[in-house]
C-alpha positions as CSV (number, residue, x, y, z in Angstrom):
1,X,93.5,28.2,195.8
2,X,89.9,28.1,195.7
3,X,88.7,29.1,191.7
4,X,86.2,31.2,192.1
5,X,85.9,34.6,189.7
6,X,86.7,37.0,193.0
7,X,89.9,34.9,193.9
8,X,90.5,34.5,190.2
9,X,90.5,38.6,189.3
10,X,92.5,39.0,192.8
11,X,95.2,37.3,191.5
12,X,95.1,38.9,188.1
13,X,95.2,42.5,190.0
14,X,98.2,41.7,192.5
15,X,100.3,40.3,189.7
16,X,99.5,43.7,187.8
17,X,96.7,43.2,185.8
18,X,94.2,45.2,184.4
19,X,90.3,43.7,184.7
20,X,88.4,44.8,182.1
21,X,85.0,43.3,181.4
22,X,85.8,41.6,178.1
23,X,88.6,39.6,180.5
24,X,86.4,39.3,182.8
25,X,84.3,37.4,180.6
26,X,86.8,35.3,179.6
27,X,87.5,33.9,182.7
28,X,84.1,33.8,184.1
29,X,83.1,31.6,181.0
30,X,86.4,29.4,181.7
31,X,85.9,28.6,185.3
32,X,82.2,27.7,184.5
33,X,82.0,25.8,181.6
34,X,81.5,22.0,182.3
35,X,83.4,21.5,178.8
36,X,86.9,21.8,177.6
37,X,86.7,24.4,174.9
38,X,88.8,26.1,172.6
39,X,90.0,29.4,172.5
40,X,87.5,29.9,169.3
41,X,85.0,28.3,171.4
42,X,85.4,30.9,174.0
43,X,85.7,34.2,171.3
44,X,81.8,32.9,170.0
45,X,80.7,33.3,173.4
46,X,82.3,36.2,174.4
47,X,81.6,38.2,171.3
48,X,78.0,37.7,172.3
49,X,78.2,40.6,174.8
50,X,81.4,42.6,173.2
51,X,81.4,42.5,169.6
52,X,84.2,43.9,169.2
53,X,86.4,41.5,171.2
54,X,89.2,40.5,169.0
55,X,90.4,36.2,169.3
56,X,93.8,37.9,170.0
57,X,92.3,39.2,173.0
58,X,90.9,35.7,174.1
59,X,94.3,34.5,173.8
60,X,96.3,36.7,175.4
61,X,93.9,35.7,178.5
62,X,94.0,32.1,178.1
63,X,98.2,32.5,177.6
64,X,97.7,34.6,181.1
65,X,95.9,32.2,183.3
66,X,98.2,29.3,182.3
67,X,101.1,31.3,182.8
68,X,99.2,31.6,186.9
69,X,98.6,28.3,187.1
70,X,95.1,28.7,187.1
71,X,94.0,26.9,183.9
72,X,95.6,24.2,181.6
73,X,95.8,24.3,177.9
74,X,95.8,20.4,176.3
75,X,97.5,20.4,173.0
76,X,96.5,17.3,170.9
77,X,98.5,15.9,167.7
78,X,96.2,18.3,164.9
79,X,97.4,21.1,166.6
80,X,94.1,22.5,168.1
81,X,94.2,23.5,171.9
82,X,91.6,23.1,174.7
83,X,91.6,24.7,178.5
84,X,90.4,22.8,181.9
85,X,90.1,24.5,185.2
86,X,89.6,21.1,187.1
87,X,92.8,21.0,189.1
88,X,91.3,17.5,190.7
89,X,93.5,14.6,189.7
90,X,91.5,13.3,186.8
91,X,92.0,11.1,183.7
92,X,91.0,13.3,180.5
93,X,88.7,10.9,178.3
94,X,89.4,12.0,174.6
95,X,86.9,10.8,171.4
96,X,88.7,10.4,168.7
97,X,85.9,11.2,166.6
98,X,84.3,14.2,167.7
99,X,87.0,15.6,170.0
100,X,84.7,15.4,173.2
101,X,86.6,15.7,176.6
102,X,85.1,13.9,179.5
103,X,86.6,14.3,183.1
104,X,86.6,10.8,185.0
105,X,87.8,11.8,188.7
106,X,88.3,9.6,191.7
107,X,90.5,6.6,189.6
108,X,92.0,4.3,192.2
109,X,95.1,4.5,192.1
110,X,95.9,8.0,190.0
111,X,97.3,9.7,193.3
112,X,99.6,7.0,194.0
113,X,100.9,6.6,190.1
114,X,101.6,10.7,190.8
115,X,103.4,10.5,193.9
116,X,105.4,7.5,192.8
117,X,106.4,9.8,189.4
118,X,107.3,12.5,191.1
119,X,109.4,10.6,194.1
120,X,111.5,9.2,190.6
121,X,111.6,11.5,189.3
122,X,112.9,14.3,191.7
123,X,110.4,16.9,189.9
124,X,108.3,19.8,190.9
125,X,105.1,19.0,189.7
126,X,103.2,22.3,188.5
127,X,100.3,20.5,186.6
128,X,100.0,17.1,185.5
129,X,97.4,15.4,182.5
130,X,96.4,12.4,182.3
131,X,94.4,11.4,178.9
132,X,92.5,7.6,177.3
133,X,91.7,8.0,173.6
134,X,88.6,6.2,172.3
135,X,85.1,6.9,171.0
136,X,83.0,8.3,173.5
137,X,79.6,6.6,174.0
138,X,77.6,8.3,171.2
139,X,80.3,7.9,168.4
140,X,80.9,4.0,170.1
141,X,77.4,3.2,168.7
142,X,77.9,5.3,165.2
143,X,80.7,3.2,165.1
144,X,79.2,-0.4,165.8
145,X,76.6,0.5,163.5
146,X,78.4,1.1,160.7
147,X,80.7,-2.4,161.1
């Protein structure tokens, strides 16, 4: 499925729905956001056009488009979550230090270690994640610098 907002709110109506604008929001911002953000992250935004929007509200569409398939929450070890869109198979690059998420796509080799997981395994893949902890580029040097 193509994600784009008209086949995104589609789906939402067929599977019985209601679009209202504040959701609407939510998954505009979601499908084009070149980040990974938070559901907090989203709230800031959103509340910039509906005030009143509640974080409860946020959530309840976030816990709605994973539940369709259409975005995928990454959990991390201090307990805060983040939400990707990119369905490509991709390696999520996670700083350690300032919890930036980078997308590296096109890995030689990724599809094959999939396939080769799933033949194993006998699963059904819905979703997969694939994640490298380090320092991104700008806390690398912070880091240098400070040895």
């Amino acid at each position: 499925m193509t994600l784009d907002l008209g086949s995104v709110l589609e789906l939402l109506r067929e599977h019985g729905h209601r679009i209202t604008p504040q959701r609407t929001d939510v998954v505009k911002y979601i499908l084009n956001t070149g980040s990974h953000p938070s559901a907090e992250d989203i709230h800031k935004m959103i509340k910039k056009r509906y005030p009143m929007v509640s974080l409860a509200t946020v959530y309840k569409t976030l816990d709605l488009l994973k539940s369709l398939y259409i975005i995928q929450e990454l959990g991390f070890a201090d307990k805060s979550r983040r939400y990707e869109t990119n369905d490509k198979s991709h390696i999520n690059m996670v700083c350690i230090n300032c919890g930036r998420i980078s997308d590296v796509e096109e890995v030689q080799g990724l599809s094959e270690l999939e396939t080769q997981a799933r033949d194993k395994s006998s699963y059904y893949v819905l979703s997969r994640r694939f994640e490298l902890h380090g320092y991104c580029p700008n806390c690398k040097s912070k880091v240098k610098s400070t040895k």
